[in-house]
N, C-alpha and C positions, 0 to 999 in steps of 0.2 A: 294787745289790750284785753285785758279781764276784769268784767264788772260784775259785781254781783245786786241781782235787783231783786227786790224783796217782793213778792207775788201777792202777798195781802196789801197790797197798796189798791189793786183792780184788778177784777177779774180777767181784765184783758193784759194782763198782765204773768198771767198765773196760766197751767194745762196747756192743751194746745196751742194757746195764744203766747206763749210765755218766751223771750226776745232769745236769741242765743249770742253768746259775745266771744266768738270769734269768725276769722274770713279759712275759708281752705280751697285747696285745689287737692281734686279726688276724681284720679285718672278708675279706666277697667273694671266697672262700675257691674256688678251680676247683675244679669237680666233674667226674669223668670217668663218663659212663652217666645215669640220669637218676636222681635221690629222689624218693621216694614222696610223695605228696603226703600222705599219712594221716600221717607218720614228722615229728610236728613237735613239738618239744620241744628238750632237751637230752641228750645223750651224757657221762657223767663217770665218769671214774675217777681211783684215789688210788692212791700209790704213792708207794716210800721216796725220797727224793731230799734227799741231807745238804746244808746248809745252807751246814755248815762240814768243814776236812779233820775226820777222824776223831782223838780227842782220843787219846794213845797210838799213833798209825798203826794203831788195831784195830778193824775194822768188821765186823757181820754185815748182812744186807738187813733185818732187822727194826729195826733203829739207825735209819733215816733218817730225814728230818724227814716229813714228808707233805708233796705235792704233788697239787693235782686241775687234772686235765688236764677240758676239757670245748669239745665240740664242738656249737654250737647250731643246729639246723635249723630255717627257717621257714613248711614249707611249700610253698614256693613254689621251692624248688630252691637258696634261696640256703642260706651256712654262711658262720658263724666262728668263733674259737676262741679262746681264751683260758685263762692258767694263774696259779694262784694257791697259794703255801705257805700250809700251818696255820699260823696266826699260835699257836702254843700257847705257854703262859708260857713256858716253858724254851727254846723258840727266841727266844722277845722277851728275854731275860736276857742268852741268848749274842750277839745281833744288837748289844746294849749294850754286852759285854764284847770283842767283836769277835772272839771265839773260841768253840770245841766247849766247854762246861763240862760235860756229861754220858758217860760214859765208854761203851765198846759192849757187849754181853751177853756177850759172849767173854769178858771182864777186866771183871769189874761194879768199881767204887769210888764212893764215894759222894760225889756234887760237894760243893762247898764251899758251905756253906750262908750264908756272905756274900754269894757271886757270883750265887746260882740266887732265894735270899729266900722268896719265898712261892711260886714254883714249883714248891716238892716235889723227893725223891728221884730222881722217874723223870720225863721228860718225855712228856708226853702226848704223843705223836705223830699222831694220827690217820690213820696211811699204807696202814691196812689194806682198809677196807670202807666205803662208804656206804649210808642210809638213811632215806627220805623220810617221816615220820611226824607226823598230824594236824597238816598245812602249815607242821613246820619238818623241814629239811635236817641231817643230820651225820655228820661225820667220826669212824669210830669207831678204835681200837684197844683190844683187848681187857682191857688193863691200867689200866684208866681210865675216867672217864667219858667222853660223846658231847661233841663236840664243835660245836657249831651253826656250822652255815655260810649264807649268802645264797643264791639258785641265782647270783647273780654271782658266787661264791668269797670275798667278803669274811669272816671270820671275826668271830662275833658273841661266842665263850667255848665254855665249858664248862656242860652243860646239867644240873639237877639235878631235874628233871622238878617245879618248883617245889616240891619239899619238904625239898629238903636231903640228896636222897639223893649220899649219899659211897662206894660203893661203883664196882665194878668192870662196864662191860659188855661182854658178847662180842661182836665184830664180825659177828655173822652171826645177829642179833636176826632174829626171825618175823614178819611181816605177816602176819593173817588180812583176806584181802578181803571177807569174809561180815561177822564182827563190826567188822571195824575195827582190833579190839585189835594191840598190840605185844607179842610175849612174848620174853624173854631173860632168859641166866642170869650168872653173874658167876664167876671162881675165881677160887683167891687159894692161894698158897705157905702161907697162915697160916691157922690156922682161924677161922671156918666157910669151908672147902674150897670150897664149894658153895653157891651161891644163886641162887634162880627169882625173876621177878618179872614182874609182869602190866603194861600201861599200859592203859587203857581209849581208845575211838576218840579221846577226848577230848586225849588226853597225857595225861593222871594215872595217876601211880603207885597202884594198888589191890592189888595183894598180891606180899607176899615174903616165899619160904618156904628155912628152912635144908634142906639135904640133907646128911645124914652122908654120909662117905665114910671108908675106912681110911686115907688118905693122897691127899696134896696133887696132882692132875694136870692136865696144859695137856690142857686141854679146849676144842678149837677152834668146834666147832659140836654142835648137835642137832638134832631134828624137831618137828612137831606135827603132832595131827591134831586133827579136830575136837574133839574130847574129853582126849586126851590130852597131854602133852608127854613125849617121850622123848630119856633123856639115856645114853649111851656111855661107862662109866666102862673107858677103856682106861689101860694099865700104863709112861704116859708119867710118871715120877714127876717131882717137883721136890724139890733139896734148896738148901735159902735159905743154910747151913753150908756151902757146900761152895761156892756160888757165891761168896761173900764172903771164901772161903779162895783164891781165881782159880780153880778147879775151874770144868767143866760144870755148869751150873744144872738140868739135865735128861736125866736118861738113861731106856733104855725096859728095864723090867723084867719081861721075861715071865713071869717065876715066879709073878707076883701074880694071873694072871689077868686076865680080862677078862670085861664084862658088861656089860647092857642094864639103865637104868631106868625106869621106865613109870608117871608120877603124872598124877592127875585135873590138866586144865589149871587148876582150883581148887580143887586138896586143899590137904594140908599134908604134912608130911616125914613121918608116921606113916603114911602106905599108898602109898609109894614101894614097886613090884614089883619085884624084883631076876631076870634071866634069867639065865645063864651062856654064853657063847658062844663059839668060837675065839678065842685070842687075836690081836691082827691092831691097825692104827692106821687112824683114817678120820678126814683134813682136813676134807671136805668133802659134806653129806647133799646129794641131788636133791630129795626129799621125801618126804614120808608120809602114808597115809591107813589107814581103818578098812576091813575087809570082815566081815561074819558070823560076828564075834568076834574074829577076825585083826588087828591094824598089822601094816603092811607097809613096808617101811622101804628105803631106795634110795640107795646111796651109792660113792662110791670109795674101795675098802680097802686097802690095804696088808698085807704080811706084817709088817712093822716101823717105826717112826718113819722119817718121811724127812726129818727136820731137825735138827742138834745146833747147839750157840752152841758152835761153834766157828768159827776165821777161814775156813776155806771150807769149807763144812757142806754136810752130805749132801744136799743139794735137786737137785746134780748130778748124783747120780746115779741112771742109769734103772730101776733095780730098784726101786729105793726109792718109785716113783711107782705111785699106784693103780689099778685095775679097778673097773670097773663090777658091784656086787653086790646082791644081794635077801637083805633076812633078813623072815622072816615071823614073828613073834610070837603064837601062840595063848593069847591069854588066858586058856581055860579050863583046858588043860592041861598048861602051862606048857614046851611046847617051842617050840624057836626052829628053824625050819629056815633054812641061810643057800646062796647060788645064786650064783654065777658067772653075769654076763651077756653077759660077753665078755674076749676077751683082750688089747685093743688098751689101753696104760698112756694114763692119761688124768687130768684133772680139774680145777675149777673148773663143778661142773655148774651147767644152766641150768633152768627151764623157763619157762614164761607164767606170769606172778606170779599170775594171776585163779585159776589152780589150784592153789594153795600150800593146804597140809591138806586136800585132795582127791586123790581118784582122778585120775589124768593119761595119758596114753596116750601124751605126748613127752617125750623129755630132750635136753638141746644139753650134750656133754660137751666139753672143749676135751682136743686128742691131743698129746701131749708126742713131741718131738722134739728127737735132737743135732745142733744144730748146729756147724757147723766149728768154732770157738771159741767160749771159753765155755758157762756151765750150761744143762741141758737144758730148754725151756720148748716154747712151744705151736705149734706147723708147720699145724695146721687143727682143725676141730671135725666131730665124729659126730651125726648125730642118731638117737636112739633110739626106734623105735616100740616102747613096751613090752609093745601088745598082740598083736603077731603075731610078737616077736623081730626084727624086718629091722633094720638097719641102712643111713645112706646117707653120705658122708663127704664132705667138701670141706679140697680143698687150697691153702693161700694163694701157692706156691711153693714151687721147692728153697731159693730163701737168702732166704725171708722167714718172719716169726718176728712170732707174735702175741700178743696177752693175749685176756683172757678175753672171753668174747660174752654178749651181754644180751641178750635176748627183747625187741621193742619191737612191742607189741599193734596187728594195725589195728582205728581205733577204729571201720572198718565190719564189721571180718569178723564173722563167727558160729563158724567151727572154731578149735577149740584151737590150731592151728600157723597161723593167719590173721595175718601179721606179719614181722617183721624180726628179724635177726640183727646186731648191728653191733659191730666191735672197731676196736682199731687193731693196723694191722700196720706191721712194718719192715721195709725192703729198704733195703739200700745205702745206708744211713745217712737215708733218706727216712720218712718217717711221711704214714699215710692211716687217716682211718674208712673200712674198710670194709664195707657193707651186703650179708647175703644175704638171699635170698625165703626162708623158713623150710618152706615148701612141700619148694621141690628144693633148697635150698643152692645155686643160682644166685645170683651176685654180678649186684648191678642196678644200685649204685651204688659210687663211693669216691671219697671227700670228701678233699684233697692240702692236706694241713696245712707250712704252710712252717717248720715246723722239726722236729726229730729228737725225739718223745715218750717216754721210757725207757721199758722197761720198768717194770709197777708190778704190784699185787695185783689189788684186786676192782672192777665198772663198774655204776652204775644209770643206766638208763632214766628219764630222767622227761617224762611227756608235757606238753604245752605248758599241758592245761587241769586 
């Protein structure tokens, strides 16, 4: 399948961001520096990449089909590469009709339910976030359920954690490495607004709880910690009305407030804590843990929403992008103190997965940067020692441009930061994974992918064993 998509439609559309339309398998891959020998697994990440032209000429980055780019190391020095679309119904629908039948979030309309059939309203895309849970693989978008994938990229469906669950999951579901368990929430435009739900190490779904809310919000992510799960009910409202009228689907409404909620990681919606805090938008948590009554919570905030569905929506611009922030939660006394941890706009933070709901001492933020054309995305990544404040930064080049970095554990070390950093960056229309020492952000390796990787969203790590 060869499509050609016209790049003055959206910037995200066009340079870096611009979709590629075909799949390959590309064995023997040149490596420049050497790989680690510990660093043996897979590299993948997902990202929008349309199918088909944009149905209407109106495209947002959240439209695109999903694409998992993935980069396989052996060990032993060698790599290759391989790329594969979410086969999701609504793309297998359009692949039949041999057009876009799903319209973009800018201009929502509702496909023709001849053409789409059992595919549903909205197409699954999976182009957001991956997540490797009690040994299956999936492609998530928040609007939907998981989508299971092979680590080959073959697409198995849509995953219902065998019970039938129909609901919504958020692309930035929890790993506890201590239990095992899987925690994530769901939202929805319609009520119930809000839904928590547990998977046990096992994959079984074990509990799901409503959370009131006064109104409908995109709710990208949350925390946990050992005990708790906390959730950010910020003033990003939705209205379903106004989206179906062509309106904005989503504006941010300060006036409503903003606040912190704080339930037992197996209570129910009757002892959900409510804090009050600045009003402010946060993409994306580092993580969170417990101190001597305190969660402590770590994330990049914004003063405002930095996305609207509109045709070239605010993600361009740099104000709009987050800092690195502490809010401290005292449970006894119910204030919230919240901290600026630096000034440098950032995000897609990282850490070492083994300390997710724990105390952590590093974070891998990815640092946003304009470049010459087109929207502003990642130039290098900071790491954060959270315990002594320092900072240390690494830069991938003036005209190269990266996505987000994963934490890849060595499976000898013993320190927290004992491990690998690895993204793909672009220069000159070239694509590389490239590996830094998590130590100094020294680059040790970069793996020369023989073709142009778009831009996409979120990347997991998965180690070989």
């Amino acid at each position: 399948m060869t499509i050609s998509i016209d790049p003055a439609i959206n910037t995200y559309l066009a340079g870096a961001w611009a979709p590629v339309a075909d799949e390959r398998d590309d064995p023997g891959l040149q490596v420049s520096g050497k790989l680690p020998a510990g660093l043996r697994g897979a590299f993948l990440r997902t990202g929008p990449n349309p199918a088909f032209p944009p149905r209407n000429g109106r495209y947002h980055f959240f439209d695109g089909d999903g694409m998992v780019h993935a980069v396989y190391l052996d060990g032993e020095g060698g790599a290759s590469y391989k790329n594969r679309w979410v086969r999701s119904a609504g793309l297998e629908a359009e692949r039949r009709a041999g057009e876009a039948l799903y319209s973009s979030l800018v201009a929502y309309e509702m496909p023709d339910p001849e053409k789409v059939g059992d595919a549903g309203f909205m197409k699954n895309t999976g182009n957001t976030a991956l997540v490797r849970h009690a040994g299956r693989l999936f492609a998530l978008m928040e609007a939907a359920r998981p989508t299971e994938l092979t680590l080959g990229l073959e697409t198995v469906g849509e995953w219902d954690f065998g019970c039938g669950f129909a609901g919504s999951m958020t692309a930035h579901p929890k790993v506890d490495p201590v239990t095992g368990e899987m925690l994530f929430f769901g939202y929805s435009p319609i009520a119930p607004y809000l839904r928590y739900h547990v998977v046990n190490a096992a994959g079984q779904l074990v509990n799901s709880v409503d959370i009131d809310l006064p109104a409908p919000v995109m709710m990208h992510d949350f925390v946990v910690t050992d005990r708790h799960a906390v959730f950010f009910d910020l003033p990003a409202i939705f209205d379903v009305e106004r989206m179906f009228a062509g309106g904005d689907a989503l504006s941010f409404e300060p006036e409503r407030g903003a606040r912190i909620g704080v339930l037992a990681r197996d209570g129910s919606s009757t002892n959900v804590r409510w804090f009050e805090i600045d009003v402010c938008y946060v993409f994306h948590f580092l993580n969170a843990w417990e101190t001597d009554g305190r969660i402590v919570v770590i994330g990049c905030r914004a003063d405002t929403l930095g996305v609207a569905f509109a045709d070239d929506n605010r993600v361009g611009a740099e104000d709009n992008v987050g800092m690195l922030y502490r809010w401290t939660i005292d449970l006894d006394s119910g204030a919230v103190h919240e901290e600026q941890l630096d000034d440098r706009r950032g995000d897609f933070p990282q850490i070492d997965p083994r300390r997710a709901a724990q105390r952590n001492q590093y974070g891998y933020v990815g640092l946003m940067r304009k470049p010459e054309s087109g929207p502003t995305w990642f130039g290098g990544v900071a790491k954060y020692d959270l315990d002594s404040g320092t900072v240390q930064t690494h830069d991938y080049g003036a005209a190269a441009e990266s996505g987000e970095v994963v934490f890849a554990p060595d499976p000898d070390g013993t320190a927290e930061d004992d491990g690998w950093l690895c993204t793909i960056v672009q220069e000159a229309g070239a694509s590389a994974l490239v590996v830094l020492d998590a130590h100094d952000l020294d680059e040790v390796a970069r793996v020369h992918i023989p073709r142009r990787v778009p831009h996409g969203f979120h990347a997991l790590w998965v180690a070989a064993d």
